[in-house]
N, C-alpha and C positions, 0 to 999 in steps of 0.2 A: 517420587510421589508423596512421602511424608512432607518434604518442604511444601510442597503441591494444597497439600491437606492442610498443614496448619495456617497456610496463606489465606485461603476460603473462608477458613473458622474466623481470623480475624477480620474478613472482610466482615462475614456475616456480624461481628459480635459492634465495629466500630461503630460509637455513633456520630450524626452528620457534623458536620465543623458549625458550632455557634452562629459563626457569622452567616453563613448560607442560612439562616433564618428570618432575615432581615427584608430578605424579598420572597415571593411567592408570586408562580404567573397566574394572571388574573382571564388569560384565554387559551383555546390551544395552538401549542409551540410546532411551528412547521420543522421536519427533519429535513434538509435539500438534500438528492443526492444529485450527481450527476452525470450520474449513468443511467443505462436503460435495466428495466426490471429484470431480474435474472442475473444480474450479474456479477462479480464480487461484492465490490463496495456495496452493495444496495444486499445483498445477503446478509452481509455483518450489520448495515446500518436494521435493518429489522430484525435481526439475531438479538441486540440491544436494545431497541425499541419494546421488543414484547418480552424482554425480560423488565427495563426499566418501569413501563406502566404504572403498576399498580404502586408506582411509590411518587407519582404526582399526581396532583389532585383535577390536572386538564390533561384533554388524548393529547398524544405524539401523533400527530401525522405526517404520513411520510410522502413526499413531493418530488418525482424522480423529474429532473429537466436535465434529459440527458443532452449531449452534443461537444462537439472540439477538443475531445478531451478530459471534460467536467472543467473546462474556463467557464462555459454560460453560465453554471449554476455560481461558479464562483463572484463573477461579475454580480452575477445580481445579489449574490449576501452582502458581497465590499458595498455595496452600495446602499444597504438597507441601513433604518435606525438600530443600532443595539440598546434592544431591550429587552434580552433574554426569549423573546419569544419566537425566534429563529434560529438554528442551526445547518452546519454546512458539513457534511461529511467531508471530511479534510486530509491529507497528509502521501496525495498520491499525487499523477501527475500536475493537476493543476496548481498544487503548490510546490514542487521539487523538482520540476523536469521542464515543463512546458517553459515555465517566466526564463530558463537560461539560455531558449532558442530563441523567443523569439519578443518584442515586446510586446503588453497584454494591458486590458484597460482598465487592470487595479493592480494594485499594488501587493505581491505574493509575501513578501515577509513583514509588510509595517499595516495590510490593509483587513487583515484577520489577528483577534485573539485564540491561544488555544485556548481548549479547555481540558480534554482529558484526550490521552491515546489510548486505545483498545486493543489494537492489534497489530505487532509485527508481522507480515507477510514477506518471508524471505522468499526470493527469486533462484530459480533456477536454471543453467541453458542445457537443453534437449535438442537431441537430435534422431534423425528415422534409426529406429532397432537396428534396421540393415542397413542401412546407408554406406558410407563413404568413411565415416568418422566415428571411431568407435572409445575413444579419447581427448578431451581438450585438446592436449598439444599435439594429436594430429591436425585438428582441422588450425590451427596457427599456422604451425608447419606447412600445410597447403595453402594459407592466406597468404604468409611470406614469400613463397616461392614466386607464386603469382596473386598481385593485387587486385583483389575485386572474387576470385575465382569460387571463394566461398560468401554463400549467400547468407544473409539473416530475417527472419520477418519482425513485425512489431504489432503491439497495438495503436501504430499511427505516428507520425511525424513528432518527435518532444515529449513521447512518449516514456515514463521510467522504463519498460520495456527496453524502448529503440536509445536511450540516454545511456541503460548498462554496457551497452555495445558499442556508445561511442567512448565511453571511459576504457573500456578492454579494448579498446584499438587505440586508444595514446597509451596506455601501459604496454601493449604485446606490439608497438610499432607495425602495425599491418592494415590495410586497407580492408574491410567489408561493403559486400554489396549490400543493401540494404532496400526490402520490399515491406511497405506497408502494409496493414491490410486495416479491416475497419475492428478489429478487437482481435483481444487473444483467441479467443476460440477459434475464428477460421484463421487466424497465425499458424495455430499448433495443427490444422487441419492440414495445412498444406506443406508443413513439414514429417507429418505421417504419409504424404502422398508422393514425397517427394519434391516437392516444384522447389521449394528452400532449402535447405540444409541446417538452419541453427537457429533457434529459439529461446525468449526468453519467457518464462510464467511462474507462478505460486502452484503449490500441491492441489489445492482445489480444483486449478483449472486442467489437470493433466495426468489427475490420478486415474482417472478410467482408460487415459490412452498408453498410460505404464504398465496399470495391470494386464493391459491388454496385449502386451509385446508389441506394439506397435512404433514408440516412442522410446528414449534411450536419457537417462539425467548423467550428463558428462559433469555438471559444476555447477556448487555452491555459490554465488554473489555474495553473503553473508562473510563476516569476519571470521565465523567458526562454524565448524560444520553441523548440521541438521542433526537432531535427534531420532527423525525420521528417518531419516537418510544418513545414518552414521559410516556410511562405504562412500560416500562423496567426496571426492577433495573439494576444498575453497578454490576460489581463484587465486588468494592467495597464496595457498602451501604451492601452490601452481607455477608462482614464479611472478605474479601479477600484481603490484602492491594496492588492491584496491577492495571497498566492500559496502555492496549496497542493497537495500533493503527498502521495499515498499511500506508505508505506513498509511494506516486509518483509524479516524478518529474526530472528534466534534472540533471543530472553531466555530465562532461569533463571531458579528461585526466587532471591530478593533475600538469601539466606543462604547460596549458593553457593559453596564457596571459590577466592579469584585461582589456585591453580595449576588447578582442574578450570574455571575460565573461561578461561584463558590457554591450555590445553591445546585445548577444542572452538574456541575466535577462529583459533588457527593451523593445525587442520587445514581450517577450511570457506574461511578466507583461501586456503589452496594449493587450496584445489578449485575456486574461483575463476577458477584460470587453465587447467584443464583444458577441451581443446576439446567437450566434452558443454554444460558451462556455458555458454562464449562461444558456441557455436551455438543455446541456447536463447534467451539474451540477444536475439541478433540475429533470430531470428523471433519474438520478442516485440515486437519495436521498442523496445525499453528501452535506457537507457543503462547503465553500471557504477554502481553504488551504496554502493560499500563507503565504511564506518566502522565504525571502530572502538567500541566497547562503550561508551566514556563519549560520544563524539560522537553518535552512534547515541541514546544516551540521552538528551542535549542536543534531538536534533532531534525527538522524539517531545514532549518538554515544550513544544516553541516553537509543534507545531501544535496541543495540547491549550489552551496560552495563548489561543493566537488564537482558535480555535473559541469558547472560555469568554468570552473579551472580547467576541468580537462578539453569544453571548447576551446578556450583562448589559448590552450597551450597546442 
């Protein structure tokens, strides 16, 4: 918590980078999300939204065009002028999971700029309290035996959800059945009822059906285990050599100019450490997320790699 603390202090104390002076939007900047209201991405993207405000001089509006994914919305940024005065809530399936299933009508790693990352959302896979599976490597152990025998749900086809599951089946060699559904929520619904067996989601989405004994967190997707969940094994310590992580966070069209990126990176960085944020942050159970626009960029190609490798392989 002191690292915690003094991190904040200098956010608050830093001032913007010079060059992000250069420009200034002259109307207001649309937010895209896309997903439907309620839902993660669109929580965080207004979690920073109405921290950001009051440090541009035009509103943020927020434009959820949910559908496929969040391809649609993506499609239509890749296709917009950059000129600062759009943004795309970015760094989830439609840029890391979708583009390695299937091909899409822009281009996921050349046809967006980052700009800033906000949030690591580590994944987690659950399963029914009482179920069947009361450990990772029982339900392998029962996938191996028999292929197919254990189920998983998703939030939809290329899904990072339904993507971690196909990576944990070329590392654990074993087949899963695999049900879609139309989002995590009635994913993780139908693994408290029974119909699935195994689940993947963020603490946001399944902290009420944990607290509730309903739901069971067998494993970390992360490289290292959860702070929140410090009794979790990784998939890794597991035996699994794998580790993946949802991200969100702004990209632009890929024609954007550095002072109108440099300009929106330094004011959503200072909203960063305003207490709206860090009190979302913390009832999300998330940790701090930030990078910077090329990092950020880097980290979106490494989980698109990985997803791609483990198809082809």
């Amino acid at each position: 918590m002191l690292h915690r603390r003094h991190l904040i202090a200098g956010l608050a104390a830093a001032p913007f980078v010079a060059g992000a002076q250069d420009w200034m939007p002259t109307r207001p900047i649309q937010c895209i999300i896309g997903f439907a209201p309620g839902g993660g991405a669109d929580l965080i993207a207004r979690a920073i939204i109405e921290a950001a405000q009051p440090l541009f001089p035009q509103p943020l509006v927020v434009v959820n065009k949910p559908g496929a994914g969040g391809t649609i919305a993506a499609q239509q940024v890749a296709g917009m002028q950059g000129d600062g005065h759009v943004l795309l809530m970015g760094g989830g399936s439609e840029s890391t999971s979708i583009p390695a299933f299937r091909t899409l009508p822009y281009d996921a790693r050349n046809g967006f700029r980052a700009v800033i990352r906000l949030m690591r959302q580590q994944m987690f896979i659950l399963a029914r309290a009482e179920g069947p599976y009361r450990t990772m490597p029982e339900a392998i152990a029962a996938a191996r035996v028999k292929p197919q025998a254990v189920s998983h749900g998703s939030s939809g086809n290329g899904s990072i959800y339904h993507a971690a599951f196909v990576v944990l089946e070329k590392r654990a060699g074993v087949e899963l059945l695999h049900v879609p559904f139309t989002g995590g929520a009635p994913g993780l619904q139908a693994v408290a009822s029974g119909q699935v067996d195994l689940m993947v989601a963020s603490p946001e989405e399944f902290r009420g059906l944990t607290d509730g004994g309903l739901l069971r967190v067998l494993a970390c997707c992360s490289a290292e285990r959860a702070a929140g969940y410090p009794e979790v094994p990784t998939l890794k310590e597991l035996g699994w050599d794998m580790a993946l992580e949802n991200m969100k966070g702004w990209v632009v069209p890929a024609n954007t100019p550095d002072a109108a990126v440099a300009y929106l990176h330094d004011r959503f960085r200072a909203a960063m450490a305003k207490p709206s944020w860090q009190a979302f942050v913390e009832r999300a159970g998330e940790t701090d997320g930030y990078l910077d626009g090329p990092a950020f960029q880097a980290a979106m190609a490494a989980v698109l790699d990985a997803i791609t490798g483990a198809l082809k392989a």
